[in-house]
C-alpha positions in Angstrom: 1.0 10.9 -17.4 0.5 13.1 -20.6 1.9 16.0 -18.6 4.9 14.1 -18.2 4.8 13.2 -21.9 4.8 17.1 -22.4 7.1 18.0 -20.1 10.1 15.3 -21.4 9.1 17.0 -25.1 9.6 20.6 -23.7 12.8 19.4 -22.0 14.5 17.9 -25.1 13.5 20.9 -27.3 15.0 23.2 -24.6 18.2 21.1 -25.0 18.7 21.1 -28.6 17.5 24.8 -28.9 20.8 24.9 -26.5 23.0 23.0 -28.1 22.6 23.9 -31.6 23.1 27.4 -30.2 19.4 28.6 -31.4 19.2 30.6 -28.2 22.4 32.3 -28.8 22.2 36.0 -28.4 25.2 36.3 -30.9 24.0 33.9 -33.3 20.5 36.2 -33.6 22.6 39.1 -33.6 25.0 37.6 -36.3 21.9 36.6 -38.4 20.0 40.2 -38.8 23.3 40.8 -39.8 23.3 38.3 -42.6 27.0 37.2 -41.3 26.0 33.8 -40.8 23.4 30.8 -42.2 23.3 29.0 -39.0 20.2 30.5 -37.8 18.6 31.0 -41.4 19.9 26.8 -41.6 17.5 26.1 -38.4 14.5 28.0 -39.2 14.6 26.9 -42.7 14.9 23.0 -41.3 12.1 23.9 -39.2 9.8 25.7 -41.7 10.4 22.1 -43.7 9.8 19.6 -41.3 6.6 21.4 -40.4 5.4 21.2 -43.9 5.9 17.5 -44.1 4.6 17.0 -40.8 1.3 19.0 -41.4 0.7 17.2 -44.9 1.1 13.9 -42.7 -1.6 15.0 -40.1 -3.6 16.0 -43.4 -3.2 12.9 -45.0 -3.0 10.2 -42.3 -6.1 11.9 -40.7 -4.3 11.8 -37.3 -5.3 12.4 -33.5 -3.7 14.4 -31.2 -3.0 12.5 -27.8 -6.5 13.4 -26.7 -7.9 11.0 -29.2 -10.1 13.8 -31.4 -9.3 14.9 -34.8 -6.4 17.2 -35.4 -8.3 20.2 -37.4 -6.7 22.8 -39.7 -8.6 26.1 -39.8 -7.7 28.1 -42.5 -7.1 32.2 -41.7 -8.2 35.3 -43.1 -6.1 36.0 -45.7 -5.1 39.6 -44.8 -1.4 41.8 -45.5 -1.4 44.7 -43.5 -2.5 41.9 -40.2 0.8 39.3 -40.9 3.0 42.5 -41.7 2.6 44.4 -38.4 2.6 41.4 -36.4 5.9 40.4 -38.1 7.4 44.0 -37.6 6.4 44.0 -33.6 8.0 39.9 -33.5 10.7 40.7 -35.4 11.9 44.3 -33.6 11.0 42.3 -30.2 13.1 39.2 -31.2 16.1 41.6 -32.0 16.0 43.9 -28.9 15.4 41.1 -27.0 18.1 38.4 -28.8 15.4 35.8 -28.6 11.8 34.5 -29.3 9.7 32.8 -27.1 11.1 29.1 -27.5 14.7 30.5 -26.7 13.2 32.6 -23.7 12.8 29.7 -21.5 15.6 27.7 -23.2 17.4 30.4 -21.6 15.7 30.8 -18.0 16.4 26.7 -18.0 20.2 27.3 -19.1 20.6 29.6 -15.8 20.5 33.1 -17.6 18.6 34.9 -15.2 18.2 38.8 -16.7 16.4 36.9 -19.3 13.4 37.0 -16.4 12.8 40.7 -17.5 12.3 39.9 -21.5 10.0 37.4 -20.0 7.9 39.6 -18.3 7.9 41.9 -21.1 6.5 38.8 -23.3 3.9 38.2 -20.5 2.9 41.8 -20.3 3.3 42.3 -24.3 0.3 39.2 -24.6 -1.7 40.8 -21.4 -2.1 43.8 -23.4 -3.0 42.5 -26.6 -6.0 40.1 -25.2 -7.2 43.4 -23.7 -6.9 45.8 -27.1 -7.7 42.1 -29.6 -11.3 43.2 -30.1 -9.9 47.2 -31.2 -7.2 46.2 -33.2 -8.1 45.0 -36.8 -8.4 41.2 -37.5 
């Protein structure tokens, strides 16, 4: 049952990451272009609705839907960690014309070359959990 919970959420985001045209290859294209504020409009809508949903959690001391406490660990506080991660996201999401949410939006929506930039994803993770203990953390 709470795989069916999870798989009616995926389905709905899929759908509105289609329709508000968040897995558009020309709207990600047209925003590292700065031409529009569509896609800067979504990300900054989601950026705020996970703030207030995180300071919710906090405050209402919620459960996640296997009934144990929802726990926020804080991270290392590093630079040089968030900055080449971001470069490696951000040159992938533009080759690519999407990030992982989009990537399967995608697949769903019938756009079938986007099978490669998914195995590239899968291969991209494959290789870091086997180089995560050499890289630095």
């Amino acid at each position: 049952m709470k795989n069916l919970l999870f798989l009616l959420i995926g389905t709905f985001f899929g759908i509105v990451m289609f329709k508000s045209e968040a897995a558009s290859w020309f709207r990600i294209y047209e925003m590292f272009q700065f031409k529009s504020f569509h896609m800067y409009g979504i990300i900054g809508s989601a950026l705020v609705l996970g703030l207030i949903i995180v300071q919710v959690i906090k405050r209402q001391e919620l459960n996640h839907i296997g009934g144990s406490a929802i726990e926020f660990i804080p991270k290392e506080r590093s630079f040089s960690r968030y900055m080449y991660g971001g470069i490696l996201f951000g040159l992938g999401w533009a080759l690519a014309g999407a990030c992982p949410g989009p990537m399967f939006t995608l697949l769903g929506a019938g756009f079938l070359p986007i099978i490669i930039v998914i195995a590239g994803a899968l291969a991209g993770t494959w290789a870091y959990g086997l180089l995560k203990n050499k890289l630095p953390h």
